[in-house]
N, C-alpha and C positions, 0 to 999 in steps of 0.2 A: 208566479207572482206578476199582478199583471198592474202597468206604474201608466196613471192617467196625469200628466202633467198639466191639466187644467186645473189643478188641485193643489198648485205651491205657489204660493204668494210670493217667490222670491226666485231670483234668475237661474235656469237651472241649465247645463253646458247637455247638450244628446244632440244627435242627428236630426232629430225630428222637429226643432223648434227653432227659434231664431233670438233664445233671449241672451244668449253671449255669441257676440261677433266674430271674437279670433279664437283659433285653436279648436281642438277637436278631442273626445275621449273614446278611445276604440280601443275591443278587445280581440286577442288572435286566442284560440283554443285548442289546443292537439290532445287528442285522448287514444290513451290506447288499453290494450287488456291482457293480463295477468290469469292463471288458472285460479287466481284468487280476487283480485281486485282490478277494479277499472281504475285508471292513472290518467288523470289531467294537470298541462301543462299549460300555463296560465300566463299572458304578455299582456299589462296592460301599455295603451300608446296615449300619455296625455300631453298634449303641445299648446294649452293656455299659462302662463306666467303666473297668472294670480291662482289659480287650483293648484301649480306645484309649490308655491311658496307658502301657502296652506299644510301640503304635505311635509313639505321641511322643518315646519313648525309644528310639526304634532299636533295641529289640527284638527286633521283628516285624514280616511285612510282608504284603500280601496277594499272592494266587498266582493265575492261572489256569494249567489243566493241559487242553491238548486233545490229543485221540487220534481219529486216524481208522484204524479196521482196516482200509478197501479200500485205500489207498492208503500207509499202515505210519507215516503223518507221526504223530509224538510229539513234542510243545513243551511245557515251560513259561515262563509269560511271569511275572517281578514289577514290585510296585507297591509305591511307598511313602504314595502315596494314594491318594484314595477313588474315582478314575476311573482309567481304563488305556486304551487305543486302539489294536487291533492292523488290520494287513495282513498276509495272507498267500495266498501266490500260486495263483492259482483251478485250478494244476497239481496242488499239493500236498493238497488236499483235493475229495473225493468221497464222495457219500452221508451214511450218517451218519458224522454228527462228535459225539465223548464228553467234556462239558467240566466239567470240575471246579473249585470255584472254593473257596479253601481261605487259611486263616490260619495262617502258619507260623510258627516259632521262628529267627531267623535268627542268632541265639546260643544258648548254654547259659541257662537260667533257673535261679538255685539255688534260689530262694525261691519256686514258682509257687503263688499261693492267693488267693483271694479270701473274701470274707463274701457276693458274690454265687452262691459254689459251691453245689450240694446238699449237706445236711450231711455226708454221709459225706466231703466231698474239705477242711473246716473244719478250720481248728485243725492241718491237717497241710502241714508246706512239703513241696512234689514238685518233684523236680529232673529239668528239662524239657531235651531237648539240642537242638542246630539242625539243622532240617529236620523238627522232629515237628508234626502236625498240632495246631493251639488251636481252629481254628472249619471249620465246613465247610459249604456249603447244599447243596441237593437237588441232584443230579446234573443236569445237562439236555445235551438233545441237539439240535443243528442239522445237521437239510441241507442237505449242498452241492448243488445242483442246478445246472447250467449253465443256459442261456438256455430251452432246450426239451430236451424229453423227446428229441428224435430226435438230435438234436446228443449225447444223453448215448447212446445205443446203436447206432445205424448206423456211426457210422464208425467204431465196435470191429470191427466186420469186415474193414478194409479193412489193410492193411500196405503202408510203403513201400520198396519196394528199388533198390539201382542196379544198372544195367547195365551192364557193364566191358567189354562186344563194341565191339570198334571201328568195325562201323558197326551200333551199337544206334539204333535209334528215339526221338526226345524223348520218346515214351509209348506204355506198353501197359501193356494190363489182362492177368491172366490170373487165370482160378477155381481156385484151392486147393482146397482138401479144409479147411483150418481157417480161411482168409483168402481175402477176394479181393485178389491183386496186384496193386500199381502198379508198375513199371518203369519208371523215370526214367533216360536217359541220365546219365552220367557226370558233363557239365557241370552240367543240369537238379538231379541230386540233389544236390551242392554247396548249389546257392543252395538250395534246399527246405530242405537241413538249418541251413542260415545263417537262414534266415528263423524258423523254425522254436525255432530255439534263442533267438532274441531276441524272442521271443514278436510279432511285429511281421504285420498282415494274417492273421489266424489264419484269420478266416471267407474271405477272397478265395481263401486255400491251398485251402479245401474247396469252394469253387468251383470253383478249377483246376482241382484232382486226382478229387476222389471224386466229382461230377455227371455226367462224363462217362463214368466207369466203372458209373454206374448205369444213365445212361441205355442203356448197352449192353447191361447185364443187363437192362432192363424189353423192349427188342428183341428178347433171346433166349426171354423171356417169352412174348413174345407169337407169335414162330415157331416156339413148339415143339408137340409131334404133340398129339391131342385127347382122349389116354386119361391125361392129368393125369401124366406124365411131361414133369416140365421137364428134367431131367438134375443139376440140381443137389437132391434130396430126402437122397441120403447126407453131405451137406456140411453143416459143424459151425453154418454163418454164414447159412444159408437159413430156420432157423426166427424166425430176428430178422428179416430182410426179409418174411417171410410176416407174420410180427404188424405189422409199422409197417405193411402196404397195408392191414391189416384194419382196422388203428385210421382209414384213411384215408378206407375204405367203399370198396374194392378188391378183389375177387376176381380172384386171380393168374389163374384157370383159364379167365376168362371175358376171352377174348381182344381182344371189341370195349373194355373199360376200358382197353386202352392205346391205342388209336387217337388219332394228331394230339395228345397231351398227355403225350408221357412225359417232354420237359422240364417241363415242369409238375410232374408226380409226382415227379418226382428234387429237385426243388426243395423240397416241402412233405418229403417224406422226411427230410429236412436241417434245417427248420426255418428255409427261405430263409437262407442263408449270403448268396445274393449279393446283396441288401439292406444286408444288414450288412456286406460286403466293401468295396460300394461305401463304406458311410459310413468306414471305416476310411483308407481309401485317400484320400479328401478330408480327413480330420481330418490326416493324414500331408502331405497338399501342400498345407496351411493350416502345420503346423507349419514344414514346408520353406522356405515363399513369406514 
């Protein structure tokens, strides 16, 4: 949300302008993360007289506005004090996140003025309507990051499907051209998409499903001919698995690196899912028990 204040006809309190003389509107923001939801804790700091007695009056109220473009989430939250406390679910947001934190008109004002204005906005009543902006601070931005870096890029390659053949297999992998596939028998994709939707064992799922279709790939890897054809070089999802082995200190081409450790590598690729699987799964038959 991006706020041009050459655009309000009336005095508006921010860092960046000079149309209200005293007092100041500034926000503190602490966020932190949940195996479920990201958690912001919200201060706002207003020190002009005429904006809190506004607030007092039910006037006005403060706002945040977040926008994340990877993921298209657009919220605003209000507050009628000076602290606010959001949740929101660690689906919903990715990458940067664009937060706005702003003073709004939750009525018509007829009389909006103060003697703390710059003089040009004195002496003259401005009729303010609701929802137009009174204060604004510097834009700021938060990223969403998941747990690790690999957990936010490796399993973008991976997609899950079902298999409606009557006699499909519990699992197979197959390599795309823009994905690698999972194939989930019929029953199997049920519960995944069950599990899935309740956000419930998320890391144990990535265990399940995409370790073993790595580790297949690091096999293919490693038997493929020795003029640096793997078979996968035209495929959309090969240049991300090339950079996470690099980041790993892995050369794909140098075939003794996968010897006796490609569980291993499928592991650290992931950012150990099953670590965290396991602990999920115990918090789960604590809650159970």
């Amino acid at each position: 949300m991006k706020i041009d204040l050459r655009y309000f006809p009336h005095a508006v309190l921010s860092p960046f302008s000079k149309d209200v003389k005293e007092g100041e509107f500034l926000t503190e923001i602490k966020a932190s993360r949940t195996k479920t939801h990201f958690k912001f804790h919200v201060v706002f700091r207003l020190t002009n007289y005429y904006f809190l007695n506004l607030i007092e009056k039910g006037q006005v109220h403060y706002v945040i506005h977040m926008d994340c473009p990877k993921t298209r989430f657009r919220e605003v939250y209000r507050s009628n004090t000076d602290t606010l406390d959001l949740e929101i679910d660690v689906r919903d947001l990715s990458g940067r996140v664009e937060i706005s934190c702003l003073l709004l008109a939750k009525e018509q004002i007829l009389d909006y003025g103060s003697d703390t204005f710059h003089p040009d906005y004195q002496n003259v009543s401005t009729i303010v309507n609701k929802g137009d902006i009174l204060a604004v601070d510097k834009p700021k931005n938060f990223v969403a990051e998941v747990e690790s870096d690999s957990l936010k890029v490796v399993p973008s390659i991976f997609t899950v499907w079902k298999n409606s053949d009557v006699e499909a297999p519990p699992y197979e992998v197959v390599f795309g051209e823009t994905k690698i596939v999972i194939r989930l028998s019929e029953m199997n994709f049920q519960s995944y998409n069950q599990l899935r939707k309740n956000g419930v064992a998320t890391n144990f799922i990535t265990s399940s499903l995409v370790m073993p279709a790595l580790i297949l790939l690091l096999e293919k890897l490693e038997h493929s001919d020795n003029e640096g054809d793997t078979g996968f070089e035209d495929t959309k999802w090969f240049p991300i698995v090339k950079r996470r082995l690099r980041q790993l200190g892995i050369d794909i081409y140098d075939k003794s690196s996968f010897e006796d450790k490609k569980a291993q590598i499928a592991l650290f690729m992931l950012g150990d899912p099953l670590s965290k699987g396991l602990e999920e799964l115990q918090d789960l038959a604590m809650q159970i028990g």
